[in-house]
C-alpha positions in Angstrom: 33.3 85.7 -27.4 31.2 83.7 -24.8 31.0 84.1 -21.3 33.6 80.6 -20.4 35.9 81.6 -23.3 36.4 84.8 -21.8 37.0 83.2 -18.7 39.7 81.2 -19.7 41.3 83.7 -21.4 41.8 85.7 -18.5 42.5 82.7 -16.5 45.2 82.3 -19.2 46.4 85.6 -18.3 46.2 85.8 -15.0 48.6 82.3 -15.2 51.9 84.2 -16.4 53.9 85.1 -14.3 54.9 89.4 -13.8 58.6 88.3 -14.8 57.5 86.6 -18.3 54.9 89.4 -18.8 57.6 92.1 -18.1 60.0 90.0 -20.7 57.3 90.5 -23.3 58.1 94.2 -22.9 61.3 94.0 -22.8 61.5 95.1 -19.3 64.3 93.8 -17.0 62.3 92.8 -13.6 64.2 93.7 -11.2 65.3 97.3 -12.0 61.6 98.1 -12.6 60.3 96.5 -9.2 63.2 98.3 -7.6 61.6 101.7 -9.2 58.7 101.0 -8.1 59.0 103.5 -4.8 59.1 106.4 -6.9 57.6 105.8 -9.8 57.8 109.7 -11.0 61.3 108.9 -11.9 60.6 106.0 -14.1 61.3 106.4 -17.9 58.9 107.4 -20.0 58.0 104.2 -21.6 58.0 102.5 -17.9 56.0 104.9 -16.9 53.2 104.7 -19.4 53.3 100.8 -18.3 53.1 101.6 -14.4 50.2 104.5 -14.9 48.1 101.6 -17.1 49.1 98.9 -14.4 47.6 101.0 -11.8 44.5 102.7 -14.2 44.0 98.7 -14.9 44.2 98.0 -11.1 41.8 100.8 -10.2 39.3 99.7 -12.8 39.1 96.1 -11.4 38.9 96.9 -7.6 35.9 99.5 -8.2 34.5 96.7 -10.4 34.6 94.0 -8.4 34.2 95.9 -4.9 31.9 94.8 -2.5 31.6 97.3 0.8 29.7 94.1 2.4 31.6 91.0 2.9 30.0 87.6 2.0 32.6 84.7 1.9 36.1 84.4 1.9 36.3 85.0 -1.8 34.6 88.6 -1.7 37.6 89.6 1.3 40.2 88.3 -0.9 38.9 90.7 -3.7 38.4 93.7 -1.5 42.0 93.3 -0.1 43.7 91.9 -2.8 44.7 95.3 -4.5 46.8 95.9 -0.8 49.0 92.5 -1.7 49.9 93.7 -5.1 53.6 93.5 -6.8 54.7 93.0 -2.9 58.1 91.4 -2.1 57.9 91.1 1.0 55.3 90.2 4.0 52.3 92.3 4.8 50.2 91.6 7.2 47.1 93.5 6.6 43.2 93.5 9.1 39.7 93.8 7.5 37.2 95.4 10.1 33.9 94.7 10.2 30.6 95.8 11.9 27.6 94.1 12.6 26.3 93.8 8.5 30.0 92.7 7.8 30.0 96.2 6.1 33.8 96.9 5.6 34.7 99.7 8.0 38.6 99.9 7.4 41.4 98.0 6.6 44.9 98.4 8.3 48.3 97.2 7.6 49.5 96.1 10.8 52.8 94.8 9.8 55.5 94.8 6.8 58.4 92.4 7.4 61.1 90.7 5.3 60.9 87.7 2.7 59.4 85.3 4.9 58.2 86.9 8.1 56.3 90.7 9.3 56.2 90.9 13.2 52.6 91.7 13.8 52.2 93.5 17.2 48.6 92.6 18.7 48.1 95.7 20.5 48.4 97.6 16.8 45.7 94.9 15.3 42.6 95.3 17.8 43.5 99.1 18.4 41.2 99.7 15.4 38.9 97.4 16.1 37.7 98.7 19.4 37.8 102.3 18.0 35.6 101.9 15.3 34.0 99.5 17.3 34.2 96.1 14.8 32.0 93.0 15.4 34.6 90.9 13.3 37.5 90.7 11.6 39.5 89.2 8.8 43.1 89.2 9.3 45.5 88.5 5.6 48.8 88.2 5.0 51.0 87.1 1.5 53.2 84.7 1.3 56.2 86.5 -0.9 56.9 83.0 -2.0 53.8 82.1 -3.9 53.3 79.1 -1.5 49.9 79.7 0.1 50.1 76.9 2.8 50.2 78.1 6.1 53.4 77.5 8.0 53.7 76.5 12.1 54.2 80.4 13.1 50.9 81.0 11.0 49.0 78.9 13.3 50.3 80.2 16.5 49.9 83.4 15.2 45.7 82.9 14.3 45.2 81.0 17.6 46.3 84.1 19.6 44.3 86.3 17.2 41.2 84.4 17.8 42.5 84.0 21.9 42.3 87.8 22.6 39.4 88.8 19.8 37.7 86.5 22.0 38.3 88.2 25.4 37.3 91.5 23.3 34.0 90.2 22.0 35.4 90.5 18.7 34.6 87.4 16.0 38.0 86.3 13.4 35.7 85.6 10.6 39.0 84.0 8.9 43.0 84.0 8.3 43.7 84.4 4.5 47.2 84.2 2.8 47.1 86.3 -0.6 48.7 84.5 -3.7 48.8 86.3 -7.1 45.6 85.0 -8.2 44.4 82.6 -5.5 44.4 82.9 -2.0 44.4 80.0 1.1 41.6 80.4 3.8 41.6 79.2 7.8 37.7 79.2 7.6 37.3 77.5 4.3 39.8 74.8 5.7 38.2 74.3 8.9 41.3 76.0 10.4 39.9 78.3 12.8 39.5 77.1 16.2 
């Protein structure tokens, strides 16, 4: 198989969604995200799923890993395993130091469908204790739409307000999808 055919194949995959591939196995969705909590008490057969799921998981974050972050593409990597099989919003920070060497990420916030309360004093607590020369703050949108809405702006603006009073760079704002992500910085977003 070559390198591009590969590619699309797992761009093929990547395109189903969890409730068709959970169809497949016969798998009603719902009952098995709501077991998710405690996944000891999962069938058997559920539970050989789950343990692969996370075994195939494991195998791509270590893979694709990177303790130095480049763009916005090799932060959505790193913290994309935190976003995963999530209904509702998390609102997750990324800290930096001078290299842009990952010194510890933080979820900040979990909230409801379409909203997580972040508290500011929470967010830069960790980044003047380790001290961080940057961040990257992400959050998923629940609903697969990855364009930012009005509270999302206010919400980066007074990120990048107080960073800024604390010497502290917001290297970008990223909203996790599935597969894709949407970035402030790519978009020429952040102010």
């Amino acid at each position: 198989m070559t390198q591009s055919s590969s590619k699309t194949t797992l761009h093929a995959w990547n395109a189903v969604s969890n409730s068709q591939l959970l169809s497949w196995l016969g798998i009603d969705q719902k009952e098995f995200f709501d077991q998710l909590h405690n996944p000891l008490e999962l069938g058997e057969a559920k539970l050989k799923i789950y343990a692969a799921y996370v075994l195939g998981r494991r195998n791509f974050w270590h893979a694709n890993y990177c303790s130095v972050i480049t763009s916005s593409q090799s932060a959505y990597m790193a913290l994309s395993p935190k976003f995963e099989l999530l209904d509702q919003e998390v609102f997750v920070v990324m800290y930096l130091n001078r290299a842009h060497h990952i010194q510890g990420i933080h979820e900040i916030a979990r909230g409801g469908i379409s909203s997580a309360l972040v508290d500011l004093r929470l967010l830069f607590k960790p980044a003047i204790a380790y001290p961080s020369e940057s961040i990257i703050v992400a959050h998923n949108h629940p609903s697969g739409v990855l364009r930012p809405s009005p509270e999302d702006f206010k919400l980066t603006e007074r990120v990048i307000a107080l960073a800024h009073m604390l010497g502290i760079c917001v290297l970008d704002h990223l909203i996790m999808g599935p597969s894709t992500y949407y970035s402030f910085a790519e978009e020429g977003e952040l102010a």
